[in-house]
C-alpha positions in Angstrom: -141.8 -82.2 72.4 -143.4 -84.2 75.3 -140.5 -84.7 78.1 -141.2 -88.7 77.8 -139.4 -88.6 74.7 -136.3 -86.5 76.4 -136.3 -89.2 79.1 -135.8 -92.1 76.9 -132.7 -90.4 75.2 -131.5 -89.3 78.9 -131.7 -92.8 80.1 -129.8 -94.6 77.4 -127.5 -91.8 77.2 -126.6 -92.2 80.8 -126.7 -96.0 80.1 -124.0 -94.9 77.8 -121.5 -93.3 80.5 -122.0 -90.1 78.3 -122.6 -86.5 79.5 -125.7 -85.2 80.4 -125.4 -81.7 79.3 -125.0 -83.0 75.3 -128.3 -84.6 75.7 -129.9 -80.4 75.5 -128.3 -80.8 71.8 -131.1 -82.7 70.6 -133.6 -81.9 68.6 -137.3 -83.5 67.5 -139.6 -83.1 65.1 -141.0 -83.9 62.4 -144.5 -86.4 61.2 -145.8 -87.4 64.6 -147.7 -90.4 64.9 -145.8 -93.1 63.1 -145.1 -96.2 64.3 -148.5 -97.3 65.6 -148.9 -99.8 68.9 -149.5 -100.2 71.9 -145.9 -99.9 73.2 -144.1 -97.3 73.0 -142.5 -97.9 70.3 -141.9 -94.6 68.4 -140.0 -93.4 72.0 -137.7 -96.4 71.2 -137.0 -95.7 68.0 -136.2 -91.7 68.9 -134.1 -92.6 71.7 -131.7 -95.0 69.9 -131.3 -92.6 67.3 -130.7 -89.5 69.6 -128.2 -91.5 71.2 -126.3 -92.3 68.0 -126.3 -89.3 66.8 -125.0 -88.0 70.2 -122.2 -90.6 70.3 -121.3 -89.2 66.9 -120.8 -85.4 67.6 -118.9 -86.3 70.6 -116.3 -88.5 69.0 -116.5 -86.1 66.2 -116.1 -83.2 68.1 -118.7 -81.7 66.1 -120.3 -78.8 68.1 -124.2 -78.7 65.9 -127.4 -79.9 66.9 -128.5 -83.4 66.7 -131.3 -83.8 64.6 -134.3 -86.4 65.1 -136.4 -86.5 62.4 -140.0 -88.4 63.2 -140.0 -89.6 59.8 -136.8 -90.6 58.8 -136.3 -92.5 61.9 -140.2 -94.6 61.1 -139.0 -95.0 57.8 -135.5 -96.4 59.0 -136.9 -98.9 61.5 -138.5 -100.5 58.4 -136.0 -99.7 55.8 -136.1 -103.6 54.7 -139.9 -103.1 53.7 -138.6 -99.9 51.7 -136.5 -101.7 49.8 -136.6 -102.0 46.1 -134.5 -104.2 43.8 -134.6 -103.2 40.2 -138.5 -102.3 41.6 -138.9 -105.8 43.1 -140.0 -105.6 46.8 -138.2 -107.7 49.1 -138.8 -111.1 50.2 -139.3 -110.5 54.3 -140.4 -114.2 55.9 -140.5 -117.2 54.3 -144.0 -119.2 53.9 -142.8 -121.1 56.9 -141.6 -118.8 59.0 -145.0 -117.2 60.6 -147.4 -118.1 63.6 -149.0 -121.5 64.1 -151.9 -122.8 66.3 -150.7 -125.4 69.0 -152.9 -127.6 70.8 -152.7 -125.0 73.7 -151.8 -122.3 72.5 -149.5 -120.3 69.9 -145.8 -120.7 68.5 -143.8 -118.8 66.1 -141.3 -120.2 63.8 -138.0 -118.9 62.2 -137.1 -120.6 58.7 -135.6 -117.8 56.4 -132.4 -119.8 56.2 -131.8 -122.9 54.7 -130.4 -124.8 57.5 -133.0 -123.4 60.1 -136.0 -124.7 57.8 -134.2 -128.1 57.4 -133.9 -128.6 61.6 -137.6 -127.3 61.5 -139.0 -129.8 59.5 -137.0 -132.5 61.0 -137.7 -132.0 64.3 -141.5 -132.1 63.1 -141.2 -135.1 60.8 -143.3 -132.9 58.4 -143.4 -132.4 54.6 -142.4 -129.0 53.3 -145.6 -127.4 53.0 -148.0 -125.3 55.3 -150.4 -127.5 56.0 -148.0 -130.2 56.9 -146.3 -127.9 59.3 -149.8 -126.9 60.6 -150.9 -130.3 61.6 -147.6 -131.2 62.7 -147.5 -128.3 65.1 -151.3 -128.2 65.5 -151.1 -131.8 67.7 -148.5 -130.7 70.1 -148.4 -128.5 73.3 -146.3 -124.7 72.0 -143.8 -125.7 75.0 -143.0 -129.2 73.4 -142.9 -127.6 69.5 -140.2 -124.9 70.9 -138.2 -127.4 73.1 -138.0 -130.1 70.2 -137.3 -127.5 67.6 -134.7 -126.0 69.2 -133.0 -129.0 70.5 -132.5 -129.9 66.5 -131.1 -126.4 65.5 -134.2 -125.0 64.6 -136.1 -121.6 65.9 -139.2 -122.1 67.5 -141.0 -120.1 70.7 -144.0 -120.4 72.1 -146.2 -117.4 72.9 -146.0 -116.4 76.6 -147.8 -113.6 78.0 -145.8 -110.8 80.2 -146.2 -112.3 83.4 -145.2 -115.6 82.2 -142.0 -114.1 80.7 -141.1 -112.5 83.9 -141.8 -115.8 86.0 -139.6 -117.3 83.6 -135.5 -118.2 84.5 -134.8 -116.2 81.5 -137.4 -113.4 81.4 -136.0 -112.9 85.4 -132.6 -112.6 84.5 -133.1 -110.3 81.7 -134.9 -108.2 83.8 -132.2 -108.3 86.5 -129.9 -107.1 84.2 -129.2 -102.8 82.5 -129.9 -102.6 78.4 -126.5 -102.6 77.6 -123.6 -103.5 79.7 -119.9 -102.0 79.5 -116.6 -102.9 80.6 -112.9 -101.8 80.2 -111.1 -105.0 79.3 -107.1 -104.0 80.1 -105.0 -100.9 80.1 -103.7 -100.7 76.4 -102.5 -97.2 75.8 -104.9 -94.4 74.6 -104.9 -94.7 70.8 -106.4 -92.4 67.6 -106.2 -94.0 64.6 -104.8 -91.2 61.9 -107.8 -92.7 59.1 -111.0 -93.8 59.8 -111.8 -96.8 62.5 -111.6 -100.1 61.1 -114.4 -102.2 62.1 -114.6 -105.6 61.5 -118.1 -107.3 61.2 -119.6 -110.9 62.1 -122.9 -109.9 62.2 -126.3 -111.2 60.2 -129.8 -110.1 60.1 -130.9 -106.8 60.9 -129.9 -105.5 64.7 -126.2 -106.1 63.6 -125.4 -104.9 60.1 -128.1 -101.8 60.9 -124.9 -100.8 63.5 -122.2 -101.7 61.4 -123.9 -99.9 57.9 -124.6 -97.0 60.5 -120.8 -97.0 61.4 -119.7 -97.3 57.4 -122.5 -94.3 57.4 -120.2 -91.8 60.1 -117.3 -92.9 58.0 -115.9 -96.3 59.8 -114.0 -98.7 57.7 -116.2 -101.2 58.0 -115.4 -104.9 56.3 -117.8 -107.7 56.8 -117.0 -111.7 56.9 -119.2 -114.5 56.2 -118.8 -118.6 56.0 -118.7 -120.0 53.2 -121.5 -121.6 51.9 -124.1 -119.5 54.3 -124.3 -116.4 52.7 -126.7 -113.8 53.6 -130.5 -113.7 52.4 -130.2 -111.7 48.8 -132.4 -108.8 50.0 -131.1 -108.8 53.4 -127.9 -108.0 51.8 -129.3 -105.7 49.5 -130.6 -103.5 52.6 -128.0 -104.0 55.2 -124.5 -103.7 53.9 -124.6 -100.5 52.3 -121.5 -98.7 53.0 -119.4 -101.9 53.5 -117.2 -104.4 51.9 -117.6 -107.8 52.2 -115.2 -110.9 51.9 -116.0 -114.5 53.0 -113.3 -116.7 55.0 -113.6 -119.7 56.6 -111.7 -119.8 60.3 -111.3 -123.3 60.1 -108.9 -123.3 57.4 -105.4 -122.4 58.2 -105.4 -119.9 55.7 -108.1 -118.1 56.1 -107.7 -118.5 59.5 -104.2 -116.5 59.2 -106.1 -114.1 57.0 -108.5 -112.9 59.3 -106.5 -113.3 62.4 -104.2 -110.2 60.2 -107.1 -108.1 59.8 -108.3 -108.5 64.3 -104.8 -107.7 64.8 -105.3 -104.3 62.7 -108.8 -103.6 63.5 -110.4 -100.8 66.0 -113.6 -102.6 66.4 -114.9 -105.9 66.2 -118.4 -106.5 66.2 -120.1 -110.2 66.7 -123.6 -111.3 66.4 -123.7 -115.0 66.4 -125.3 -117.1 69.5 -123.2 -116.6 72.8 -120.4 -118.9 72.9 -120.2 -119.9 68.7 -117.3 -118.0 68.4 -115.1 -118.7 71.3 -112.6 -120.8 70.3 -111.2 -118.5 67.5 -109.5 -116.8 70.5 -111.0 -113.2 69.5 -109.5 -111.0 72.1 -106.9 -108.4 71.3 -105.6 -105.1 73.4 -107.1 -102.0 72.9 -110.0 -103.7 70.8 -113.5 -102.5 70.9 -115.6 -105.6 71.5 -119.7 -105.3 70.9 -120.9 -108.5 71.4 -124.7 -109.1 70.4 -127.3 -111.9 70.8 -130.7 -112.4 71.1 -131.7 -113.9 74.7 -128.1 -112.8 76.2 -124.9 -114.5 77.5 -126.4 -115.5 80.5 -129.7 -117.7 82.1 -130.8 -121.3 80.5 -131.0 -119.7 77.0 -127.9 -117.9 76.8 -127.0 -119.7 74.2 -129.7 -120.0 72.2 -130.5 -118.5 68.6 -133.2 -116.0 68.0 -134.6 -113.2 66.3 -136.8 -110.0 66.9 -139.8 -111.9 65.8 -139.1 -114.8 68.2 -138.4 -112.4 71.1 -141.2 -110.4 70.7 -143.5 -113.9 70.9 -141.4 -115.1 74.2 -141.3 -111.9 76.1 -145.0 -111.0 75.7 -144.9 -108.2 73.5 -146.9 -110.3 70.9 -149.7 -110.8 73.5 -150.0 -107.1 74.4 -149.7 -106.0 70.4 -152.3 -108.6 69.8 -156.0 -108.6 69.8 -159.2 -111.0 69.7 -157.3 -114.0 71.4 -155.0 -114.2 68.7 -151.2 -112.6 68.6 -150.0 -109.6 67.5 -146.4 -107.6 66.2 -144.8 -104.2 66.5 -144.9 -102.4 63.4 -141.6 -102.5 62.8 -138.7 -105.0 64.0 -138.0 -102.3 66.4 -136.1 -104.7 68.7 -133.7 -104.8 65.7 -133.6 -101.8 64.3 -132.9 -100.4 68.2 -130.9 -102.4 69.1 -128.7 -101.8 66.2 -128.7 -97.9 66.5 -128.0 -98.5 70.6 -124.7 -100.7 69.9 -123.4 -98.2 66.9 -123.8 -95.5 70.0 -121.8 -97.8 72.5 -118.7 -98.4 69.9 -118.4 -94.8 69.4 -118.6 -94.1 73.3 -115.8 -96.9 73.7 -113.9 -95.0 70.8 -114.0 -92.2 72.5 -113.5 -93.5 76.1 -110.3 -95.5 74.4 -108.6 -92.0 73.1 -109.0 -90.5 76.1 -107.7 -93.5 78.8 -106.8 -95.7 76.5 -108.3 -99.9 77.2 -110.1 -101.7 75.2 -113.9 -102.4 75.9 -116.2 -104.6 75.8 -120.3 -103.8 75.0 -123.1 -106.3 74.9 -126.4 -106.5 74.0 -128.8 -108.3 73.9 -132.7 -107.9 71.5 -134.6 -109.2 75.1 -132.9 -106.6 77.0 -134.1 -104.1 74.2 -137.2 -105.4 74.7 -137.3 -105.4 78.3 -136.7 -101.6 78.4 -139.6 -100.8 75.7 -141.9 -102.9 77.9 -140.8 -101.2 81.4 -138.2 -98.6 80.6 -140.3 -96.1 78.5 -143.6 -94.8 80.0 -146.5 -95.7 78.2 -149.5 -93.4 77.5 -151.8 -93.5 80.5 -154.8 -92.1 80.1 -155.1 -91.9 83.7 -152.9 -89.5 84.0 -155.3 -86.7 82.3 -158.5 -87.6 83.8 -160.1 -86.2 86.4 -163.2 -86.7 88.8 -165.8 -84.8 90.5 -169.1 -85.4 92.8 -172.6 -83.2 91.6 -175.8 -83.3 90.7 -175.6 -85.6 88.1 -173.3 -88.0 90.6 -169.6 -88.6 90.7 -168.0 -88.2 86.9 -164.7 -89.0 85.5 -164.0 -86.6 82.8 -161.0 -85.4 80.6 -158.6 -82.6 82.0 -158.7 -79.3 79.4 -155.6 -80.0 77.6 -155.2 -75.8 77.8 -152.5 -75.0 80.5 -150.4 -72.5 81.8 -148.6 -70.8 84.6 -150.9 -69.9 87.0 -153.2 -71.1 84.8 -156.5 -73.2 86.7 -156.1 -76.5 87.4 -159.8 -77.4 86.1 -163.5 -75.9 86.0 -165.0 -74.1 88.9 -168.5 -76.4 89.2 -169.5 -79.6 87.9 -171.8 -80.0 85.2 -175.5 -79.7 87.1 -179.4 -81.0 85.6 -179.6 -80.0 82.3 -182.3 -76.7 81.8 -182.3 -76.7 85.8 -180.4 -73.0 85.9 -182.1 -69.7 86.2 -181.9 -67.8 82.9 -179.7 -65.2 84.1 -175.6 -64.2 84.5 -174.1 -65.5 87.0 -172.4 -62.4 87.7 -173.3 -58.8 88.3 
């Protein structure tokens, strides 16, 4: 296996605080060539994995290999698409949640849910069709769709191209910032459950329940709470809670309030996935907890507390620009900021698990999709072609020209004479 993919799993695994020498335990293999795109995208998807499944024998104590399956791990990162209900596919995006012409450009919209398609149409004045929405959006500058959408609870970005995410407040402190951040939060004894972990989940979408439904998966008890009257998209559910229980609860009722406060006082692991900040006054913090806190933009910059999803951040960070092609934009084959993201935070809690029975604290995690993104676009190297070409001056002038993919030690490093006019040689050996 190439050593980019090693490097991606070294990098997160030393993101991770774990040790290096596990990361020889690895294994890949496999279908190659899944995941198509321009971005690296496959790497992302091995390394997140690797890292899991790392995280896992060492809090398991489990000495065997871990195995990274090419196609398992494509056919994961799109597991919603796999889905079958009594042999109906999913639903993925709503009619309204897609890409829209602008007057000067490109947004992308977000209206799965209920409540985000109401705030959409509202803050467009538009009818609930397509073509409303079109001409509604079609008349307005991207920036001005995004800021009015979002200002009424909506999801709305407009398409930037790299360098105008990195000039951005937000794309600069993303950048400015690891893929994953850790921190010990006190000095609560070491502790080891005598039954399996209990985790407790506030998570929706995909990046969240794919770490949670991983953590059911390696044998976590994991229990998931929703609002009442919000529940989760039908198929969404269908795909992502496998392995769990759900309840619903609503925290601003005493008694349900009590309720969960009971089950944070007797969990391992909490894991939240709402916009920075939503959850704050619930007073969530307890000794010795494992906190993994995820979001879309971060806790941090002028959109730290803004809603989002893969979709969105791929359009805002300029990964829809570079996956795009004849002016218009593009996506990764898979909602890989998701899907990685979600595999990367199931890793961190079962670092912190194992940190927390060793020195005892509990710890906070947090991620962020942008981060995840940030890393695919400059963390991972890309395939340069660059690297395997080579030139050289002769008689038919200077050429550039593939390396021989043939090498070994000792081995030449390319051909002893150019190419010369063709027919132009003496028809004889060149040597004796």
């Amino acid at each position: 296996m190439d050593s980019t993919v090693r490097s991606g799993t070294e990098a997160l695994w030393a993101v991770l605080g774990g040790d290096p020498a596990l990361v020889d335990r690895v294994e890949y293999g496999g279908v190659g060539g899944l995941l198509p795109a321009r971005l690296p995208v496959l790497d992302l998807a091995r390394a997140t994995v690797a890292v899991c499944g790392l995280a896992t024998v060492e809090h398991a104590r489990v000495p065997g290999p871990v195995r990274v399956d090419d196609g398992a791990v494509a056919t994961a990162f799109v597991s919603e698409r796999h889905l079958r209900v009594d042999g109906r596919a999913p639903v993925s995006f709503a009619p309204l949640s897609r890409f829209w012409r602008a007057a000067d450009g490109w947004v992308r919209t977000h209206a799965n849910y209920p409540h985000h398609k109401a705030a959409l149409l509202a803050a467009l004045g538009a009818a609930d069709s397509v073509e409303a929405v079109a001409e509604a959006i079609g008349g307005r500058k991207a920036v001005d769709v995004e800021s009015a959408v979002y200002a009424a609870g909506g999801l709305a970005v407009a398409l930037r191209t790299p360098g105008e995410w990195a000039a951005h407040e937000q794309g600069r402190a993303v950048a400015a910032r690891p893929v994953l951040s850790r921190e010990r939060l006190d000095e609560a004894p070491p502790r080891r459950r005598t039954g399996p972990p209990r985790v407790l989940d506030l998570t929706r979408v995909i990046a969240g329940p794919v770490a949670t439904r991983t953590l059911a998966l390696l044998g976590a008890d994991v229990l998931r709470i929703d609002p009442p009257g919000n529940p989760e998209l039908p198929d969404q559910h269908a795909d992502a809670d496998v392995g769990k229980r759900t309840a619903v609860l609503d925290l601003d009722r005493r008694a349900d309030r009590r309720t969960f406060d009971e089950l944070l006082d007797a969990a391992d692991v909490l894991v939240t996935g709402y916009r920075p900040g939503a959850l704050e006054r619930y007073g969530l913090e307890r000794p010795g907890l494992v906190t993994a806190r995820l979001s879309a933009w971060g806790d941090y910059g002028p959109w730290g507390g803004r809603r989002g999803f893969d979709s969105l951040v791929q359009v805002a960070t300029g990964i829809a620009v570079e996956e795009g092609s004849a002016g218009e934009p593009g996506a990764l084959p898979a909602q890989a900021l998701d899907h990685g993201t979600g595999y990367l935070l199931a890793a961190a809690v079962l670092r912190s698990l194992t940190e927390r029975e060793r020195d005892g604290g509990g710890r906070l995690v947090r991620l962020a999709l942008a981060q995840t993104g940030h890393w695919l676009t400059h963390g991972l190297p890309r395939y340069d072609p660059a690297r395997y070409l080579t030139e050289s001056e002769g008689p038919l002038g200077r050429l550039r020209h593939a390396r021989s993919p043939v090498a070994y030690e000792g081995g030449p490093a390319g051909w002893s004479r150019p190419p010369g006019v063709a027919g132009a040689d003496a028809p004889v050996w060149a040597t004796a």
